[in-house]
C-alpha positions as CSV (number, residue, x, y, z in Angstrom):
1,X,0.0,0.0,0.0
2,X,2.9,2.3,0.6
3,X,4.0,1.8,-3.1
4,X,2.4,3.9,-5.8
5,X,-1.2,4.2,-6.9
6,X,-2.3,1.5,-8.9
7,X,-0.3,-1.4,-6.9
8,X,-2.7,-3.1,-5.8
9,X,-1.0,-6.5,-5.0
10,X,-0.8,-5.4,-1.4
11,X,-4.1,-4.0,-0.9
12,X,-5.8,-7.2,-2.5
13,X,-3.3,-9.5,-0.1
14,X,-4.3,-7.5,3.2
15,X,-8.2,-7.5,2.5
16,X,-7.8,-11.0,1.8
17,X,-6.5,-11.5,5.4
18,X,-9.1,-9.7,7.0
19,X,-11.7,-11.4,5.1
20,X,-10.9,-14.7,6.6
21,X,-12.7,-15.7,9.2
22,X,-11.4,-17.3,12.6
23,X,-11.7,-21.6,12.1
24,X,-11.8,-23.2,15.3
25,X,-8.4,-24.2,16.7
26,X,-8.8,-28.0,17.8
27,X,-9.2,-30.8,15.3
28,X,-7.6,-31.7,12.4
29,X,-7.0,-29.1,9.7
30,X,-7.0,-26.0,12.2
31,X,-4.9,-23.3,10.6
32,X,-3.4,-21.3,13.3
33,X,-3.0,-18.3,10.9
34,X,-6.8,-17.6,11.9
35,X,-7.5,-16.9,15.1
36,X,-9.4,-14.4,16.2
37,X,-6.5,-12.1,17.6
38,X,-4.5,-12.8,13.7
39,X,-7.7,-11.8,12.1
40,X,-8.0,-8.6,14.5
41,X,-4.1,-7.9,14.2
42,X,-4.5,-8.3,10.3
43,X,-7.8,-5.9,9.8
44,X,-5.7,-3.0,12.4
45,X,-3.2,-3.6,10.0
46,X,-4.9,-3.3,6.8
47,X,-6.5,-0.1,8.1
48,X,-3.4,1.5,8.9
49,X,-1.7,1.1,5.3
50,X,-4.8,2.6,3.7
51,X,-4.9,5.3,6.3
52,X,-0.9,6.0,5.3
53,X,-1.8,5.9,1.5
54,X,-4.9,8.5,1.5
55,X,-4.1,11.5,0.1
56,X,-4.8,14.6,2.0
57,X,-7.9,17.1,1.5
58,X,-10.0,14.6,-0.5
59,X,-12.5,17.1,-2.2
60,X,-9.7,19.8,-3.2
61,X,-6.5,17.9,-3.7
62,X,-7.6,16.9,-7.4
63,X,-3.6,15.6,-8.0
64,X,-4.8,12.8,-5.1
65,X,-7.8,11.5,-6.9
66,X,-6.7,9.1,-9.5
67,X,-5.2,7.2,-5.9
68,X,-8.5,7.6,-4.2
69,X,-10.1,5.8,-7.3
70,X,-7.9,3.5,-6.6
71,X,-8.4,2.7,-2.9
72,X,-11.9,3.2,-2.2
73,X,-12.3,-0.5,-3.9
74,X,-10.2,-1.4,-1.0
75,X,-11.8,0.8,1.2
76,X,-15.5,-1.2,0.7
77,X,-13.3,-4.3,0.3
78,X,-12.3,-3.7,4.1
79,X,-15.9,-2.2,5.7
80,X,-18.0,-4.8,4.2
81,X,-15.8,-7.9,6.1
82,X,-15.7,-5.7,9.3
83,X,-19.0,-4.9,11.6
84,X,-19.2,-1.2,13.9
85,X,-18.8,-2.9,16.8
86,X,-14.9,-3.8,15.2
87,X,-14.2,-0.3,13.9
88,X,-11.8,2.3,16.5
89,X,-10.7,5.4,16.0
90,X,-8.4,4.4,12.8
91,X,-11.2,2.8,10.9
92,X,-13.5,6.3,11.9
93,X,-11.0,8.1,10.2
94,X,-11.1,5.8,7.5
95,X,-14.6,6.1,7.3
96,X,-14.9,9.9,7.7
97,X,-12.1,10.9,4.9
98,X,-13.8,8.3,2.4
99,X,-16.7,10.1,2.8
100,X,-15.3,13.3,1.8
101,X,-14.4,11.9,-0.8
102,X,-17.4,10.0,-2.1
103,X,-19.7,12.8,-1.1
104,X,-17.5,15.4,-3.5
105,X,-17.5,13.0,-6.5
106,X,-21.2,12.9,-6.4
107,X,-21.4,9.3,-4.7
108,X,-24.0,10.3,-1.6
109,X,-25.7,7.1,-0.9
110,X,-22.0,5.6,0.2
111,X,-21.1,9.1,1.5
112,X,-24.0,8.6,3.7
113,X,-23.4,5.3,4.7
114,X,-19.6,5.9,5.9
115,X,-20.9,9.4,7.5
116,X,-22.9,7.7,9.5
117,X,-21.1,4.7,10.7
118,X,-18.1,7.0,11.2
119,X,-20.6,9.4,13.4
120,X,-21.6,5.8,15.6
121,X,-18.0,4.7,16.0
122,X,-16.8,8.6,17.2
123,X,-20.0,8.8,19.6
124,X,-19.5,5.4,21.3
125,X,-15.1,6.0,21.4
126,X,-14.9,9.7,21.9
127,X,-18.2,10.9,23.3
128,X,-21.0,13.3,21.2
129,X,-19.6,16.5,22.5
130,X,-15.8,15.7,21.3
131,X,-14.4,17.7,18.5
132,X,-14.1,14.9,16.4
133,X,-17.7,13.7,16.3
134,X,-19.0,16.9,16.2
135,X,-16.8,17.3,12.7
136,X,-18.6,14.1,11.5
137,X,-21.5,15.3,12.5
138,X,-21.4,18.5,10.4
139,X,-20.0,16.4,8.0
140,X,-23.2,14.1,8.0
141,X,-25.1,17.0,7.3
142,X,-23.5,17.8,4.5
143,X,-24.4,14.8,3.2
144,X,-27.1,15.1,3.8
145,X,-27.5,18.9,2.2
146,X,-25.5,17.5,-1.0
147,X,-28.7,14.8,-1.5
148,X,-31.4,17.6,-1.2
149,X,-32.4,16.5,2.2
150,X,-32.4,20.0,3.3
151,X,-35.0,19.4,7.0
152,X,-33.0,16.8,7.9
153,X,-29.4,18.8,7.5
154,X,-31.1,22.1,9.1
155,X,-31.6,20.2,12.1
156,X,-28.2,18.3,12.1
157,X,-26.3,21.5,11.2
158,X,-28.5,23.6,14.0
159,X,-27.5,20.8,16.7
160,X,-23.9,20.7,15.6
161,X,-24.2,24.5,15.4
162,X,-25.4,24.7,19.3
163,X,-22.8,22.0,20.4
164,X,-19.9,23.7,18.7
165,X,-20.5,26.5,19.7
166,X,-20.9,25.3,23.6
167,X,-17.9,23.3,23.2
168,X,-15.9,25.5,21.2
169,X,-17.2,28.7,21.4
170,X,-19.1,30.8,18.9
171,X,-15.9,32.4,17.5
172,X,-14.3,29.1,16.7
173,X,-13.2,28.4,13.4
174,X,-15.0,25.2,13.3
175,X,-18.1,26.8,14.7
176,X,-18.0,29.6,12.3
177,X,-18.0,26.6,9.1
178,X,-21.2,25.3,10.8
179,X,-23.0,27.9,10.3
180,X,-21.7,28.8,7.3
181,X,-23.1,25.2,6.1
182,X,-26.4,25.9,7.5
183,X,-26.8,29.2,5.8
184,X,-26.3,27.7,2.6
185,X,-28.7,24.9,3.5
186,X,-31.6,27.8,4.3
187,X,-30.5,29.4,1.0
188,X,-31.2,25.8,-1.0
189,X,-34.6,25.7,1.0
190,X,-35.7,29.4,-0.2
191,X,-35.4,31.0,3.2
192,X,-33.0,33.8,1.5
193,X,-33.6,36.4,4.4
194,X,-32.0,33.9,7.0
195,X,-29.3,32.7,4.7
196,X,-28.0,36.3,3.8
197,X,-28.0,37.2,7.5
198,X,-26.3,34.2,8.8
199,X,-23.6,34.8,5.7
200,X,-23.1,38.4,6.5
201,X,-22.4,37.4,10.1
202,X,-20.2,34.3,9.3
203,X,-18.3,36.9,7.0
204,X,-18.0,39.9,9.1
205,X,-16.7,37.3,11.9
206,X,-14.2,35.4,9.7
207,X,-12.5,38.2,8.6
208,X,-12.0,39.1,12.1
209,X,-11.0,35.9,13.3
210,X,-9.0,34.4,10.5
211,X,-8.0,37.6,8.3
212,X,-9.7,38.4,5.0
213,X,-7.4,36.6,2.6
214,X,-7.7,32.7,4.8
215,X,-10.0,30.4,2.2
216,X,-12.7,30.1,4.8
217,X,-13.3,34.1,5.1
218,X,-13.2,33.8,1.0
219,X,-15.8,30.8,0.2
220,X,-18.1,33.3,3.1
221,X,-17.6,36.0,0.7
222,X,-18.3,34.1,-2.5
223,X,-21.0,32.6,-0.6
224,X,-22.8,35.9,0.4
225,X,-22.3,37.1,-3.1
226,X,-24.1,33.8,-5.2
227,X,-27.1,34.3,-1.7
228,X,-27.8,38.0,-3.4
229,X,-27.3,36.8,-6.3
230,X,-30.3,33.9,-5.6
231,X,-32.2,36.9,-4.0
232,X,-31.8,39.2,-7.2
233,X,-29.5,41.3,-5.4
234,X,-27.6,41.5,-8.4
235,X,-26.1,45.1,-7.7
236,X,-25.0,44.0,-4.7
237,X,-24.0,40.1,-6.1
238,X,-22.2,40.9,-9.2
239,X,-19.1,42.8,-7.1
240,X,-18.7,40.4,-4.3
241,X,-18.2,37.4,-6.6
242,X,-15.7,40.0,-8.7
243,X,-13.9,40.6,-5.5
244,X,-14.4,36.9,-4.4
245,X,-12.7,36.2,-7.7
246,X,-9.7,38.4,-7.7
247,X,-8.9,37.1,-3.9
248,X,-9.0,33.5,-5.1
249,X,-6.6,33.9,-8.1
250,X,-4.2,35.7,-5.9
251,X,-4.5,33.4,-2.8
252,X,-5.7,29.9,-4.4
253,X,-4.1,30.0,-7.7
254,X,-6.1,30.2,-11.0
255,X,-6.7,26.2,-11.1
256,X,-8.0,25.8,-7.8
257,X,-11.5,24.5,-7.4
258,X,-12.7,27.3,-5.3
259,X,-11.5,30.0,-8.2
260,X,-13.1,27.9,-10.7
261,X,-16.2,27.8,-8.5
262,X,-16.2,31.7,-8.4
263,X,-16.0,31.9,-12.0
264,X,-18.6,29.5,-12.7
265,X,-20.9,32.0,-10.1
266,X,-19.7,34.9,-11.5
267,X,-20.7,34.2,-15.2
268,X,-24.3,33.2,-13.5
269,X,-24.6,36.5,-12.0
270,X,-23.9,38.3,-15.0
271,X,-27.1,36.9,-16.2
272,X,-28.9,40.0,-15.2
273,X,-27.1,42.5,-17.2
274,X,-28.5,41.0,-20.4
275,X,-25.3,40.4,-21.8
276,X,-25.7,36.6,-23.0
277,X,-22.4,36.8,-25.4
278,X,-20.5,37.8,-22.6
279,X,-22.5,35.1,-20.3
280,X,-22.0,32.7,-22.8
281,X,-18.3,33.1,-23.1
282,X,-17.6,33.3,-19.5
283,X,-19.2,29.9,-18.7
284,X,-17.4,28.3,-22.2
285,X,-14.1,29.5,-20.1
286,X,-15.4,27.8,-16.8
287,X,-16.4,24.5,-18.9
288,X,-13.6,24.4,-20.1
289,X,-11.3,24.8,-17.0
290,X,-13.0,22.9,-15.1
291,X,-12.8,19.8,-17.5
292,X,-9.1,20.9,-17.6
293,X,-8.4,20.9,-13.6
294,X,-11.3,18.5,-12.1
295,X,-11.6,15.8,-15.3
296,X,-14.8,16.0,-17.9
297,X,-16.8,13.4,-15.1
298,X,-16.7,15.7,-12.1
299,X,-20.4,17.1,-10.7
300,X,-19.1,20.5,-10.6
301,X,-17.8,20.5,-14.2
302,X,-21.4,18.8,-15.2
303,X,-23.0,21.7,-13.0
304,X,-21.2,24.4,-15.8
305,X,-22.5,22.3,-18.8
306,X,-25.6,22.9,-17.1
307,X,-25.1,25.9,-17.3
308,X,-23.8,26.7,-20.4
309,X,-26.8,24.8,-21.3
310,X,-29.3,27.1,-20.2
311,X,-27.3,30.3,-21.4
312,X,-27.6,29.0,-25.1
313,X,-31.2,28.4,-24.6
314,X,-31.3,32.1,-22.9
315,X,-30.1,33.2,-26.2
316,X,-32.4,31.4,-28.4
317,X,-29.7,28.6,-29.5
318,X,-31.7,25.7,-28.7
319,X,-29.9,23.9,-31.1
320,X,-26.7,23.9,-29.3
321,X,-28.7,24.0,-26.0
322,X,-30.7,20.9,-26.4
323,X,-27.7,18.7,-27.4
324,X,-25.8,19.8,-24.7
325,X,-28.7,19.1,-22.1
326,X,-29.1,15.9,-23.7
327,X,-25.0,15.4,-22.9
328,X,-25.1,16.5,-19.5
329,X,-28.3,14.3,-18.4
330,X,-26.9,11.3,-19.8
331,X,-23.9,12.0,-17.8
332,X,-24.7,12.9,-14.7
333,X,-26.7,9.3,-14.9
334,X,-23.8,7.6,-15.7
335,X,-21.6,9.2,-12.7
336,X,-23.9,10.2,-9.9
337,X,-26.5,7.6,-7.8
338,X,-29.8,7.2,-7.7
339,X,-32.4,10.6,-7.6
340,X,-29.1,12.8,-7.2
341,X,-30.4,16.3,-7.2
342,X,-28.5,16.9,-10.2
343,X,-30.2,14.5,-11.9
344,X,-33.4,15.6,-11.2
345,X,-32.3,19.4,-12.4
346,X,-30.9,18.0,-15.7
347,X,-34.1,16.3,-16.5
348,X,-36.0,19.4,-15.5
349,X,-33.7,21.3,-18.1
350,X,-33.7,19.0,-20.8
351,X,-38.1,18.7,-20.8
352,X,-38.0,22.8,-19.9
353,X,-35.6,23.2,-23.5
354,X,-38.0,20.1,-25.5
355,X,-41.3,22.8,-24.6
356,X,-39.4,25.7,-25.9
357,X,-39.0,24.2,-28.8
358,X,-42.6,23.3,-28.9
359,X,-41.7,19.4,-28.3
360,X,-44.7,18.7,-25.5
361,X,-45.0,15.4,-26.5
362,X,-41.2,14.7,-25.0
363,X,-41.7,17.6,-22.3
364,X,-44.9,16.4,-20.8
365,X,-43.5,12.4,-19.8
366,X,-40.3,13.2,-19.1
367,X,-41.4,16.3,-16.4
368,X,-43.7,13.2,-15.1
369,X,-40.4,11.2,-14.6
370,X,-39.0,14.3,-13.2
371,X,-41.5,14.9,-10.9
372,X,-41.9,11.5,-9.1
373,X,-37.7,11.3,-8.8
374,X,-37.9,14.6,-6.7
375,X,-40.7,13.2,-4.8
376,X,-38.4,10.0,-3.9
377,X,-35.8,12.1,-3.2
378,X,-36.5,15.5,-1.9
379,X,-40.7,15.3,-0.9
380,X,-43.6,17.1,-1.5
381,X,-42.7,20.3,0.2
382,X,-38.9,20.8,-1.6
383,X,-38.7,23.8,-3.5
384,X,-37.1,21.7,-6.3
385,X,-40.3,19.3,-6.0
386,X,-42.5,22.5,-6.6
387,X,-40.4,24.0,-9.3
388,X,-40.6,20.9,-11.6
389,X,-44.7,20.1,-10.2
390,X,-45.2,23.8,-11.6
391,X,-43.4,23.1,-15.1
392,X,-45.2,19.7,-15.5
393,X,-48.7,21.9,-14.9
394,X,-47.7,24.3,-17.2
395,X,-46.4,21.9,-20.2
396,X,-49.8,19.8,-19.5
397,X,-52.1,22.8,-19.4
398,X,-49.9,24.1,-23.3
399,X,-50.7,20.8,-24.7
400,X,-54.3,20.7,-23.8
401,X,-55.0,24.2,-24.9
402,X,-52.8,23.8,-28.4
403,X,-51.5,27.4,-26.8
404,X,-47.8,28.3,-27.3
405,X,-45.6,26.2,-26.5
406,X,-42.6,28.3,-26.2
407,X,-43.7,29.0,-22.2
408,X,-40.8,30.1,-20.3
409,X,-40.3,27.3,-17.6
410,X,-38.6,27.4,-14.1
411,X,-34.8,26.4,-14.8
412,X,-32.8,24.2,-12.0
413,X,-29.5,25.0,-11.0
């Protein structure tokens, strides 16, 4: 495991050994090789050499992802051979930094299932109000945020929110990222009053606490700017993510995933000036960065095809629009699980591009499909699940009528 990525010999030889189970150690036959203490001394072991091989910061460190692919085999290899009741600290850590990094590459239903056996083993070993569980914790949320679950992380992040900041204290670093978290969440859920206030305090006390150039202060910033932005504040929006931008260049480097996240949120604010050549443009430059820096497969470089997407369409080019949709659905199938949120907002897209183009007979069933994934996923009461419920009304009510089909639907971000 200590040799370079893509070696698996000694991954596969160490999962092997933890996979056997103990034989009983009288009659003939016995191997001593598997009693319960070598099988235990041989699982400890096979945890440590994939805990020494990980590469660090899972969802930014895109040089360390090509050895994640290769590990997490390994990884699942190891957990499904083990129970909770085996794991310690070593395999929580295992658990916690795999989940980073499943949760990043758009993999939530495994994110989820590490989170939260990570979370069981750090509450029974460390206690709920240790530093450690709290992190897993806030991480769960995340999670849970990232699969559109957005009561269940409110009420996660609010609890980890109260605990941190009882443990910690309100002006802790760690503290000041859960509520960061959680105004993001409220912002996904359409409470945009709550989410700009909690961002304009997580700002204001970042800057003061960590300096306005730490990456923490600047995703705040960024944050607060694509909030307005959500809000219509685009006067207000537009030179945030500007600033946001330059900071990132100069602190993160041009390639780093947070600058290409600004760009991608700058070139969406820029929607409201009318200027779809220069909208278009921008987000052609964040496509192609991003496919550059994070690989073609990534969700974030999927989320700019989206977009891209939906600025040809905003121009009228809904023949580049619509084969570009068409791309990015497919895609997002192919890479992300189940009724990912992204999903959902691709086929939104696509049957919102077929009605402009007066297709209602493609529209109509695949809104329907639309509609019952979100409800799976996200519920009745999402704001995604109302967005695409609306759309499917509309498309219905245009080919019952014989009106015009080119009805301006509710995009999905």
């Amino acid at each position: 495991m200590s040799g370079p990525a893509g070696d698996r010999g000694c991954a596969d030889r160490w999962v092997q050994a933890v996979a056997r189970t103990p034989d009983p150690q009288t009659g003939p036959g016995a191997d001593p090789h598997r009693t319960p203490e070598a099988t235990a001394t041989a699982r400890g072991r096979a945890t440590a050499l994939l805990l020494h091989a990980l590469p660090e910061a899972p969802t930014t460190n895109v040089g360390g992802w090509s050895r994640w692919q290769t590990l997490i085999p390994h990884v699942d290899a190891l957990m499904s051979v083990t129970t909770p009741d085996q794991d310690d600290e070593s395999s929580a850590v295992l658990l916690y930094e795999s989940s980073c990094f499943l949760n990043g590459q758009g993999q939530l239903n495994r994110a989820a299932v590490y989170a939260k056996r990570a979370l069981a083993d750090r509450e029974r070993l460390l206690g709920r109000d240790h530093p450690d569980t709290l992190a897993t914790r806030n991480h769960l949320a995340y999670v849970h945020r990232s699969a559109g679950e957005l009561d269940r992380a409110v009420e996660l992040f609010e609890q980890t929110l109260a605990d941190r900041g009882a443990v910690l204290g309100d002006d802790h670093p760690d503290t000041l990222t859960t509520r960061h978290y959680l105004a993001y969440t409220h912002q996904l859920a359409g409470d945009l009053d709550r989410a700009v206030e909690l961002f304009e305090q997580t700002l204001a006390d970042r800057e003061t606490v960590l300096g306005d150039d730490h990456p923490d202060t600047l995703r705040s910033l960024n944050h607060l700017g694509y909030a307005l932005q959500t809000a219509g504040d685009y006067t207000r929006a537009i030179p945030l993510h500007e600033r946001a931008l330059a900071d990132r260049e100069r602190v993160l480097g041009g390639d780093h995933p947070d600058t290409l996240a600004t760009r991608n949120d700058l070139a969406y604010a820029y929607r409201s000036t009318g200027d779809l050549d220069r909208v278009i443009e921008l987000f052609e430059r964040a496509l192609a960065d991003r496919e550059r820096v994070l690989g073609g497969d990534h969700p974030d470089t999927l989320a700019t095809r989206n977009d891209l997407a939906h600025a040809y369409e905003s121009a009228g080019d809904l023949d580049r629009a619509v084969p570009l949709y068409e791309q990015t659905l497919a895609d997002r199938v192919r890479v992300l699980s189940g009724d990912h949120p992204d999903i959902i907002a691709s086929r939104n897209n696509l049957a919102g591009a077929y009605q402009m183009a007066g297709d209602l007979d493609r529209a109509v069933p695949l809104y329907e499909e639309t509609l019952a994934s979100a409800l799976r996923c996200l519920g009745g009461g999402s704001p995604t699940t109302r967005t695409v419920r609306g759309n499917l009304d509309d498309a219905r009510l245009a080919r019952a009528t014989g009106s015009s089909a080119a009805h301006r639907y509710r995009h999905l971000a």
